[in-house]
N, C-alpha and C positions, 0 to 999 in steps of 0.2 A: 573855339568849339566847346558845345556845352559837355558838363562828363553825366553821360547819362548811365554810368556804374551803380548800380543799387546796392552792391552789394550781397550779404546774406540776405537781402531783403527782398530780393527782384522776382523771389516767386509771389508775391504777395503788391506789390508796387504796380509792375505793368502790367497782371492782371484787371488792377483797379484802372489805371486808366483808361483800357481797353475797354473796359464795360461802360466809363464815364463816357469816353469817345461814341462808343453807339446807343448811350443814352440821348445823349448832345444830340447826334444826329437824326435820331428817332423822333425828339423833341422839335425840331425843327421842321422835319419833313412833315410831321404834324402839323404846328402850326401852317406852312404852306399851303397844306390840302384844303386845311378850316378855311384860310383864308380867299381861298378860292371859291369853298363852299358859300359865305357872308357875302361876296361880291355878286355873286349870281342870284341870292333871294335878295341881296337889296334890288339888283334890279330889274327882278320879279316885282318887289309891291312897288318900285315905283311906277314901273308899265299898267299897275292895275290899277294905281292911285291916279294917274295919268285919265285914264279908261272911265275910272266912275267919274273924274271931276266933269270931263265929257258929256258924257252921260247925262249928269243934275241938269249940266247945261242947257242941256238938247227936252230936256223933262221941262226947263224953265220956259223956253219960249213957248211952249204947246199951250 
């Protein structure tokens, strides 16, 4: 078992990790969201990129 005794120091110690702990988490739950965000406008242009190729297509044979 770890000894997780800080000592004279544990008013100073578990505070930091605590904050490191929901920086971490904060950190992450961000990038998750972004990454959610990046997957949905990628495919957004590629539905529009899709749409215009179409499009020239339909423009060419006229």
């Amino acid at each position: 078992m770890p000894d997780l005794d800080a000592g004279k120091y544990a008013a100073f110690v578990w505070p930091a990790y605590g904050i490191t702990l929901a920086i971490f988490v904060g950190m992450i739950a961000a990038s998750v969201a972004f990454s959610g965000r990046w997957r949905r406008r990628v495919e957004e242009l590629k539905a529009a990129e899709a749409q215009k190729g179409g499009e020239e297509e339909a423009g060419a044979r006229q």
